[in-house]
C-alpha positions in Angstrom: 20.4 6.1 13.7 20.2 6.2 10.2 19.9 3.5 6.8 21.0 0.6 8.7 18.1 0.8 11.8 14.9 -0.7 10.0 12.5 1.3 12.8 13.4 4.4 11.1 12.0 6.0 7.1 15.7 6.2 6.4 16.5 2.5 7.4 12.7 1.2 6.2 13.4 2.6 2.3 17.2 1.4 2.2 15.6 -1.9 3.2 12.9 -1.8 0.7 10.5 -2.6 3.5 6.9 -1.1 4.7 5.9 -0.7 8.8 4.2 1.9 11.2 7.2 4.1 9.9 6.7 3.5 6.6 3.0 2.4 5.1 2.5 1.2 2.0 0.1 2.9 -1.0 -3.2 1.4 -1.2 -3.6 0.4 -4.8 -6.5 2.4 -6.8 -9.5 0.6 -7.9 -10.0 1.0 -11.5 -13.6 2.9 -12.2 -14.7 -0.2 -14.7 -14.1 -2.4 -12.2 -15.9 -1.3 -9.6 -18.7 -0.5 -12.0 -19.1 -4.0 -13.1 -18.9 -5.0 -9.1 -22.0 -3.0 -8.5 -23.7 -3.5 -12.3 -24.2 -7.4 -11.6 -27.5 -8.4 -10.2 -28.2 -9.9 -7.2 -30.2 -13.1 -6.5 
């Protein structure tokens, strides 16, 4: 098992590709964003 079996890290990052193994990062929300989400008023 090594790069060429996609269920393992090794094999997931030589593949460029995200699983169980190998989750993707969660993008950060930009602070002026969510404060204009929460800033607009409700009707």
């Amino acid at each position: 098992m090594g790069r060429g079996d996609r269920r393992t890290r090794k094999g997931k990052i030589w593949k460029k590709s995200s699983g169980n193994t190998r989750p993707r990062k969660k993008k950060k929300i930009k602070a002026k964003a969510k404060a204009a989400k929460v800033s607009e008023p409700t009707a």
